[in-house]
C-alpha positions in Angstrom: 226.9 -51.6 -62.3 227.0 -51.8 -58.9 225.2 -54.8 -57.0 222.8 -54.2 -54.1 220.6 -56.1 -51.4 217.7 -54.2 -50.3 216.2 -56.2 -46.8 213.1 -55.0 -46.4 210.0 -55.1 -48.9 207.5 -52.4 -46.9 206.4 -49.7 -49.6 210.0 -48.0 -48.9 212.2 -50.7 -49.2 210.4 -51.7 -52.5 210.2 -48.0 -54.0 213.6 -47.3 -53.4 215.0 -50.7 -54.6 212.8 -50.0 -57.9 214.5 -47.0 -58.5 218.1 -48.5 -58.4 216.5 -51.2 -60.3 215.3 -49.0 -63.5 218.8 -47.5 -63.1 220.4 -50.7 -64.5 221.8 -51.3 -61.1 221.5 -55.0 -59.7 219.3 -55.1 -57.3 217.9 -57.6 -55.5 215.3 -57.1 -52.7 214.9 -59.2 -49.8 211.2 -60.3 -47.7 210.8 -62.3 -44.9 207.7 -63.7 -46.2 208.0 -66.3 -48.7 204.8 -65.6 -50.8 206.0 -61.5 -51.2 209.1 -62.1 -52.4 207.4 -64.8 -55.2 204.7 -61.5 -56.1 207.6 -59.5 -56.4 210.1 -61.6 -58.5 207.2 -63.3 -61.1 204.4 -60.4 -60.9 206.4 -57.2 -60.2 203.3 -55.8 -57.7 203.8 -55.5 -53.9 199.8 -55.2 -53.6 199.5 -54.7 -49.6 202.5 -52.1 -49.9 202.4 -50.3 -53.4 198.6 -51.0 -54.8 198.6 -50.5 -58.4 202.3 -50.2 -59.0 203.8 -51.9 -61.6 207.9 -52.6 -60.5 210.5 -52.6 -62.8 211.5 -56.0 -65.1 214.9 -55.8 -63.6 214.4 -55.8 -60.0 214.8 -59.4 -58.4 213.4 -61.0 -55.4 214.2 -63.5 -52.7 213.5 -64.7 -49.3 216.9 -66.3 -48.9 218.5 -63.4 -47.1 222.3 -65.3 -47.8 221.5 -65.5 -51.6 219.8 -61.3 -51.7 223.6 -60.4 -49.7 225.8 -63.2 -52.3 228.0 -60.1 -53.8 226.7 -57.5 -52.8 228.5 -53.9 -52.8 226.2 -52.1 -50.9 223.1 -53.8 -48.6 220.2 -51.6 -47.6 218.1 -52.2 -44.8 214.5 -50.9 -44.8 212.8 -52.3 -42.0 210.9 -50.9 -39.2 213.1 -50.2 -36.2 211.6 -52.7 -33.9 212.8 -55.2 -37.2 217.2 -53.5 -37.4 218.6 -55.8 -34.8 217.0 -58.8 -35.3 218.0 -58.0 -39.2 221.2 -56.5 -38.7 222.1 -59.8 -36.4 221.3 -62.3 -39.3 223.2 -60.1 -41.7 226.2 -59.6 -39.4 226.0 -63.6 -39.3 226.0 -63.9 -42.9 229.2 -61.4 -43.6 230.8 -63.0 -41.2 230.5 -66.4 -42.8 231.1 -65.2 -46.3 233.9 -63.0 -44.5 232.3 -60.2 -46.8 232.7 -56.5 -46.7 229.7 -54.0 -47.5 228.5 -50.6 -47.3 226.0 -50.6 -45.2 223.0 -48.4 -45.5 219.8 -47.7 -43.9 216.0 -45.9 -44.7 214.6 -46.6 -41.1 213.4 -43.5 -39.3 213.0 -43.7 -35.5 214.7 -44.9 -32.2 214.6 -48.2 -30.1 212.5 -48.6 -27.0 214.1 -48.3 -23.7 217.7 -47.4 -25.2 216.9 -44.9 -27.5 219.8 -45.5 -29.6 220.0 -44.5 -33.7 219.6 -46.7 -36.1 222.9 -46.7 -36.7 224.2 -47.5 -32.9 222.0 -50.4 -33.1 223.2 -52.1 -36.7 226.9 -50.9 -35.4 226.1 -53.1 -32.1 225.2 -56.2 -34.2 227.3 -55.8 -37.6 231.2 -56.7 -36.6 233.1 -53.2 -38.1 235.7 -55.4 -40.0 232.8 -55.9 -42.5 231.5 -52.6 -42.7 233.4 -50.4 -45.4 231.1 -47.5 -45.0 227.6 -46.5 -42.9 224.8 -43.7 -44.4 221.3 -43.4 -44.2 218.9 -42.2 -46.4 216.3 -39.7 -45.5 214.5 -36.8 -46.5 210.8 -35.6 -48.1 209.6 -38.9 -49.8 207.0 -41.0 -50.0 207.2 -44.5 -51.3 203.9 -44.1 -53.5 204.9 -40.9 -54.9 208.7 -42.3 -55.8 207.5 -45.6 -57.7 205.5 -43.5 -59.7 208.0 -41.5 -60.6 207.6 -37.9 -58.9 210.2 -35.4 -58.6 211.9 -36.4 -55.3 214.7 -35.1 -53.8 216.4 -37.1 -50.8 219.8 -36.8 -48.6 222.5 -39.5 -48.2 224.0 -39.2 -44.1 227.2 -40.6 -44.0 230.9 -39.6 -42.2 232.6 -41.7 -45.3 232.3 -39.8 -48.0 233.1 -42.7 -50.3 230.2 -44.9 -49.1 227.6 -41.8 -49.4 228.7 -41.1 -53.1 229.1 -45.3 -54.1 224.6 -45.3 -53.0 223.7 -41.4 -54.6 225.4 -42.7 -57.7 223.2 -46.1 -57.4 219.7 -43.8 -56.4 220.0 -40.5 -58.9 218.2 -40.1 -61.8 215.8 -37.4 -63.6 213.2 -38.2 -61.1 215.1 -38.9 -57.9 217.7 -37.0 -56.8 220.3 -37.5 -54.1 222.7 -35.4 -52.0 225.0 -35.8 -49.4 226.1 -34.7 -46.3 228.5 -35.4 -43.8 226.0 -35.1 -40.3 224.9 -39.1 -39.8 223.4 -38.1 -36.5 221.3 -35.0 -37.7 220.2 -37.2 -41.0 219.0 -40.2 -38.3 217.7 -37.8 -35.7 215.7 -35.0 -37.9 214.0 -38.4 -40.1 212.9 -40.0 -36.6 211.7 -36.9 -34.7 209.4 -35.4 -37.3 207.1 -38.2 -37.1 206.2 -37.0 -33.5 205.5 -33.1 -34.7 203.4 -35.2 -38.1 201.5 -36.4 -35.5 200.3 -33.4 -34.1 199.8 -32.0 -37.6 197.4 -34.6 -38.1 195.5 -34.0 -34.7 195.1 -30.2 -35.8 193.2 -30.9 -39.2 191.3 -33.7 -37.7 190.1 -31.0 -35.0 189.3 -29.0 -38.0 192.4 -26.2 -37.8 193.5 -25.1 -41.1 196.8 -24.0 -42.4 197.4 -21.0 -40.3 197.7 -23.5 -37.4 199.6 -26.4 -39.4 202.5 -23.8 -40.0 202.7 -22.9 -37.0 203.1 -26.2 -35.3 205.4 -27.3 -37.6 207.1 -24.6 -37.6 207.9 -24.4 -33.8 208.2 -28.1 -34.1 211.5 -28.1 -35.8 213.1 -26.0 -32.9 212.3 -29.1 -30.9 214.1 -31.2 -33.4 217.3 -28.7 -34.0 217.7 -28.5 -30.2 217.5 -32.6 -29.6 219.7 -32.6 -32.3 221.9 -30.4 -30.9 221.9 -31.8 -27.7 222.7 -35.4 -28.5 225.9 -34.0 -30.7 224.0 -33.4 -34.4 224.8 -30.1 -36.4 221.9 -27.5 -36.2 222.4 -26.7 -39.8 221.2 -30.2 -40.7 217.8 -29.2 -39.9 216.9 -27.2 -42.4 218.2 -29.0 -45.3 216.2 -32.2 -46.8 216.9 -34.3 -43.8 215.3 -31.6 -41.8 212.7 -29.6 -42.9 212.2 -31.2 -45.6 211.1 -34.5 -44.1 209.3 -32.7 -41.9 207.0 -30.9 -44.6 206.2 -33.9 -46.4 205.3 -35.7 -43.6 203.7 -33.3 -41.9 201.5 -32.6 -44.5 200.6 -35.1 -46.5 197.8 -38.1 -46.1 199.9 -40.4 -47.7 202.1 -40.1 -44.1 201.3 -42.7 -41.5 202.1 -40.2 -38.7 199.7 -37.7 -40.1 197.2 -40.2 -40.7 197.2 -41.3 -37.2 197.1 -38.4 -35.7 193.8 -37.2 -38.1 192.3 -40.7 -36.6 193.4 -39.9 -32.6 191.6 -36.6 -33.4 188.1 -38.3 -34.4 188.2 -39.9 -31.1 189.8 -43.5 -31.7 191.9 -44.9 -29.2 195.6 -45.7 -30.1 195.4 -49.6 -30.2 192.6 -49.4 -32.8 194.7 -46.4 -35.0 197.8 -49.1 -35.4 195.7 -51.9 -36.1 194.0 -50.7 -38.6 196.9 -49.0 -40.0 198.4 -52.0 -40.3 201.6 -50.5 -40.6 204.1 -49.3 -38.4 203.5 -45.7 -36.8 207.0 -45.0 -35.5 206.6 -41.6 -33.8 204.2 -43.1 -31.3 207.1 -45.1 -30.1 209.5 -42.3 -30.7 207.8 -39.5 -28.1 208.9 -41.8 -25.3 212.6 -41.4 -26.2 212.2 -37.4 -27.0 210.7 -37.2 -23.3 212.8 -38.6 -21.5 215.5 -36.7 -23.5 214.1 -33.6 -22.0 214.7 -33.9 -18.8 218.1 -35.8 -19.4 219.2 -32.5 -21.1 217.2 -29.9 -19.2 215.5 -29.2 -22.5 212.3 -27.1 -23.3 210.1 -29.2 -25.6 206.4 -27.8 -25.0 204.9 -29.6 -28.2 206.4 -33.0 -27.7 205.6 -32.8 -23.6 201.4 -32.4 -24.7 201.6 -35.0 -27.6 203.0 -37.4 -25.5 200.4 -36.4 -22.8 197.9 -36.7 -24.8 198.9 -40.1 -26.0 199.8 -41.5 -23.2 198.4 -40.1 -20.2 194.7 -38.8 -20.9 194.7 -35.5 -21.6 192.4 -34.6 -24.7 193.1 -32.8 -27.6 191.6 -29.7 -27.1 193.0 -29.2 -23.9 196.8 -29.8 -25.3 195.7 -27.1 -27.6 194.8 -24.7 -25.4 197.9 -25.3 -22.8 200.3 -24.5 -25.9 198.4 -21.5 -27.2 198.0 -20.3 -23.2 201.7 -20.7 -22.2 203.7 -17.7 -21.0 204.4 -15.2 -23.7 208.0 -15.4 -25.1 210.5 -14.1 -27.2 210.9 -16.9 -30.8 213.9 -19.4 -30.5 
């Protein structure tokens, strides 16, 4: 049995704690709020995240982040990105105290504001190395509601230390939900962070009323815009179209139960950004993740057609149906 801290109680964090839980692992997850961590440990609900899901007996529940890390093999952060450091800080406080060693792990998918840096840079930044045995992420096609109730879900495990990888697949796989690994952190981190953007503008096409002709395509010539970021910032191309890849980027491009996709469906019926978030309630990282891919285009004198018009769109006033027109208007060229 291998023991394991989950910080973060979002519908991810939960579902994938749940699933170690129901594999007899011991897993405790961790919630900033009080009152959610109490709903978790005595009713085994997350209403606001996971409505109507019932969570395993075995999985426990704390807001004492010291007492969720107390032992811990591996410790699995599932916050929001804007959340890592400020997490990552009081964690790297914690092993340092208990002068613990971990494998550290992560589910976050997008890039910080203003530095753009991975995930992974930024826990590495606030997490002293001497306590780090091991980093991965986790990422591929999956969604929270669709794990906890026990679809067929296959995901990919990012990590250079092979050792680290295998110790959290062995902790995740069963008959429903199956792991694999690869050795390409950066292409795992980068293709689960950039499809958001692309989901997006899948989103914008239905709620113009496209169908799926349209849909492929964008998604389609979307993932050359993630291969050749991902190439450019030192990722392996071949990443992209395994789970990490085009994989996350089907199921999130596709599916209502995405946030992404979601908010680009509401941009497209006319409502302003501000009013999307808040009544998504719920992080939408690929709004905050076009700024990074922009500015990563000119940095590497990169052609990114579909990112350039979302992010105009978003950000600077240009409608919908005018983006639309400017991609299917371009010069004529041969495909990537």
């Amino acid at each position: 049995m291998t023991k394991i801290a989950v910080l973060g109680a979002g519908s991810w964090g939960t579902a994938l704690a749940n699933t170690m839980a129901k594999n007899e692992q011991d897993v405790t997850i961790w919630s900033h709020k009080a009152e959610q961590a109490k709903e978790i440990a005595l009713k085994k609900t997350n209403a606001r995240y996971l409505p109507g899901a019932s969570l395993d007996s075995n999985l426990k529940a704390t807001d004492d982040m010291a007492l969720a890390v107390q032992g811990a093999d591996i410790v699995l952060l599932v916050v929001p990105t804007k959340a890592i450091r400020q997490v990552a800080k009081q964690l790297g406080t914690i092993l340092e105290e208990k002068r613990q060693q971990v494998v550290l792990a992560h589910a976050a998918k997008g890039l910080e504001q203003k530095t753009h840096l991975r995930i992974s840079q930024m826990i590495e930044a606030e997490i002293p190395a001497e306590f780090v045995t091991g980093l991965a992420v986790i990422s591929g096609p999956s969604h929270a509601e669709d794990v906890v109730k026990g679809d067929l879900t296959a995901i990919s495990i990012g990590s250079t230390d092979d050792a680290a990888a295998r110790l959290l697949q062995a902790a995740l796989a069963n008959e429903h939900f199956r792991p694999y690994t690869n050795s390409d952190l950066v292409g795992s981190e980068l293709g689960g962070a950039l499809k958001n953007i692309i989901a997006i503008g899948s989103g914008m096409l239905i709620g113009k009323g496209y169908g799926a002709n349209a849909q492929a395509a964008l998604l389609t010539r979307g993932l050359v815009e993630i291969r050749e970021v991902g190439k450019a910032l030192g990722a392996e191309g071949e990443t992209f179209l395994g789970l990490a890849g085009i994989g996350d980027l089907i199921v999130t491009g596709m599916s209502p139960n995405s946030r992404n996709y979601r908010a680009g469906v509401a941009l497209a019926s006319g409502k302003p950004l501000a009013q999307v978030e808040e009544e998504m309630g719920m992080v939408i990282e690929g709004v905050n993740t076009i700024k990074a891919v922009v500015d990563f285009e000119e940095e590497f004198d990169l052609d990114l057609p579909i990112t350039r018009t979302l992010y105009q769109v978003i950000y600077e006033g240009k409608t919908i149906d005018q983006g639309i027109n400017d991609l299917m208007t371009r010069p004529l060229k041969a495909e990537d």
